[in-house]
N, C-alpha and C positions, 0 to 999 in steps of 0.2 A: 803148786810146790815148785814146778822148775821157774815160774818166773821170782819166786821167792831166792833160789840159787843163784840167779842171776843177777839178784838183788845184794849178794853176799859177796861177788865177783867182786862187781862195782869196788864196793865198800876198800876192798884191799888192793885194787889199782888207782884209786883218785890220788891223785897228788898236785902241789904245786908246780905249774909249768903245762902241765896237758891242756888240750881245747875241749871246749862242748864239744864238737865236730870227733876228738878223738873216742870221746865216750861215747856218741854214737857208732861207730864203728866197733867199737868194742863189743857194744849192744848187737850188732847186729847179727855179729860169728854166734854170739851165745844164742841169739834164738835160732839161726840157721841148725845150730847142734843138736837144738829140742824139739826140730820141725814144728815152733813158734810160728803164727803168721802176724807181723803188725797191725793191728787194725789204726793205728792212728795216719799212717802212710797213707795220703788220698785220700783221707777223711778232711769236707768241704774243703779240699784242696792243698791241703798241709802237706809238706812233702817230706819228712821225717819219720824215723821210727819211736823216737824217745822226744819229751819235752822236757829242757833242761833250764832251770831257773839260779838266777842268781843276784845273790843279797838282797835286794827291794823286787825284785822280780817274785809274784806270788805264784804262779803259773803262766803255762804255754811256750816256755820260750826258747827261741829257734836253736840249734844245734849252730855253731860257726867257729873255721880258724880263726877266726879272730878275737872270740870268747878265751881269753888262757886264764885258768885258774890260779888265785893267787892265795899267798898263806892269811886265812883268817874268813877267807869266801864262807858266805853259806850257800851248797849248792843243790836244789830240787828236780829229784830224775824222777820220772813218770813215763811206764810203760804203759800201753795197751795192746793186748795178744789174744789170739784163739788159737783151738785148740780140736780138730772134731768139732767144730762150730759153735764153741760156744766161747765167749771172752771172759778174761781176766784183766783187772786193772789195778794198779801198781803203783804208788810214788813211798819216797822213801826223802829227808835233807840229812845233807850229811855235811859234816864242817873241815875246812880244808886247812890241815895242817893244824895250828896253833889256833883256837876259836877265841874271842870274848866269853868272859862268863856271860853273859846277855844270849848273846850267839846262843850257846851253851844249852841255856835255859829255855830259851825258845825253844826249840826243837824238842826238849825232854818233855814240856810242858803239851807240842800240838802231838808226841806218839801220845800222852797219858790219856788226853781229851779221844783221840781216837778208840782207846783200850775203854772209856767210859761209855763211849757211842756205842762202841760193839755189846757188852754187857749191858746194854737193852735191846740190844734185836733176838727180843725171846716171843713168840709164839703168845698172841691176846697184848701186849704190850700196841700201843700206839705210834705211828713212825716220829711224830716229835720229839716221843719220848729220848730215839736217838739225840734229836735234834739239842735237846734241852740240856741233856746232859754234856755234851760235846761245850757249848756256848757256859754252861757255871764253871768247868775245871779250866777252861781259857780264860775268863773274866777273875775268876778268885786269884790266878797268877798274876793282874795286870795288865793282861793282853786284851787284844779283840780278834774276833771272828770275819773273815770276808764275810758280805753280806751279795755282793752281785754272781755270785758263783756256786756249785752245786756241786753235793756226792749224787750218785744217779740209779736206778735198778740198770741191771745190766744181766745179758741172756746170750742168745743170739746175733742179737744187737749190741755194740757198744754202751750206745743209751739208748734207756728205757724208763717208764716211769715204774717207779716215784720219781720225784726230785728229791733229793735228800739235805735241806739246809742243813747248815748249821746253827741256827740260833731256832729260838721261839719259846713258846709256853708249850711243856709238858701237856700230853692227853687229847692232844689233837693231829688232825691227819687218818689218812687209812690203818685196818686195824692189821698186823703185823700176823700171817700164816708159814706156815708149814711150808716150803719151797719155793718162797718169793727169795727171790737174790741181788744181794744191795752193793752199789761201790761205796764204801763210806767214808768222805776224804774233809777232815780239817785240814782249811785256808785258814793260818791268822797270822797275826801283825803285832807287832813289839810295838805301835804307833798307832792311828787312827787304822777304822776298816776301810775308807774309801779307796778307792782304788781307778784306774785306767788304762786302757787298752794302747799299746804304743805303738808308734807312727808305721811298723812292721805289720799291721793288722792283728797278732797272735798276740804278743808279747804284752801279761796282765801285771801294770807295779802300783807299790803304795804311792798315794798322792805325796804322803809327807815325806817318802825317801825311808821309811823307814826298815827295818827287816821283815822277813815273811817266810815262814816255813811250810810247808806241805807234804802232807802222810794220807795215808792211803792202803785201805785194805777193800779188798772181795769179800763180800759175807753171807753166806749162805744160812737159812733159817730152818732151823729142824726140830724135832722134839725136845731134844733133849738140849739145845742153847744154839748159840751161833756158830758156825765150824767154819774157820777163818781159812779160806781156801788159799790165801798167798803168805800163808806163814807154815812153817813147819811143826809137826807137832797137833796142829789144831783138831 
């Protein structure tokens, strides 16, 4: 829940003219406040708290003055924190200023695919069944699903297995229990899924140039359905 507030912070400081760079620092008082600890800072060597993506950018990508947001950006924040030792993981796209309806669409389309993912992580369900669902509400939009990139089990550790694709054939994969804990994050693309790693080592964009959005929730599996631990309410 606090990295959910944090989430809400964002949301009402993004403007045209700010840097990635600034949003990390924003990020950072708000976790300092929640005694948040980053787990991505020093993860294989990253040296940020936040991954900030923008417009063809699918993920990873570095914090910088030199990033200024401008009216119409699509831009992707992606926390990861613990808490008492265990992590929480977080991305959210949000559009800056005056969006495309495209822009627009995109985004609404990869929270729904997300909200489809989560309502199969029920108890006897199979972990593709995420998977399956996630890749038809992206596909029937138009879109496509990254395919080199993962949601992941996460604990103690940042990542943990499972892997959690997004695409496949329902009914296959381990069988989904009572206390396993999933990040569960559509990658997808207004264009092809292909995608590459840029010349900066981190920074993941569509081959075609094309846009890319990224969401992301914590999902905990219990009796009684999934209790979405980075959203409020759940």
């Amino acid at each position: 829940m606090r990295l959910a507030e944090i989430f809400e912070i964002i949301e009402t400081k993004l403007a045209v003219g700010m840097t990635t760079l600034d949003i990390e620092k924003l990020v950072e008082v708000e976790l300092k406040k929640r005694e948040l600890i980053s787990r991505s800072k020093g993860y294989m060597g990253y040296k940020h708290i936040t991954c900030i993506s923008i417009d063809d950018e699918v993920v990873h990508g570095i914090p910088s003055v030199n990033r200024i947001l401008q009216d119409g950006n699509i831009v992707s924040i992606d926390i990861c924190v613990s808490l008492k030792g265990y992590c929480a993981d977080m991305a959210r796209s949000f559009i800056i200023g005056k969006g495309s309806q495209e822009a627009i669409r995109l985004i609404a389309v990869a929270k729904s695919a997300l909200d489809k993912g989560i309502a199969k992580a029920i108890p006897g369900n199979r972990l593709s069944d995420i998977s399956n669902a996630i890749q038809q509400e992206v596909e029937a939009a138009g879109f496509n699903v990254v395919r080199d990139f993962a949601g992941h089990g996460i604990g103690k550790q940042l990542h943990e297995d499972p892997e959690v694709v997004n695409f496949g054939e329902a009914g296959k994969g381990p069988i989904l229990r009572v206390g396993m804990t999933l990040a569960i994050e559509p990658m997808i693309t207004q264009g092809r899924y292909e995608v590459f790693v840029d010349k900066d080592g981190w920074t993941v964009k569509t081959k075609d140039k094309s846009l890319a959005a990224h969401v992301e929730d914590t999902v905990a599996i219990t009796e009684s359905g999934p209790m979405i631990l980075t959203r409020f309410g759940s």
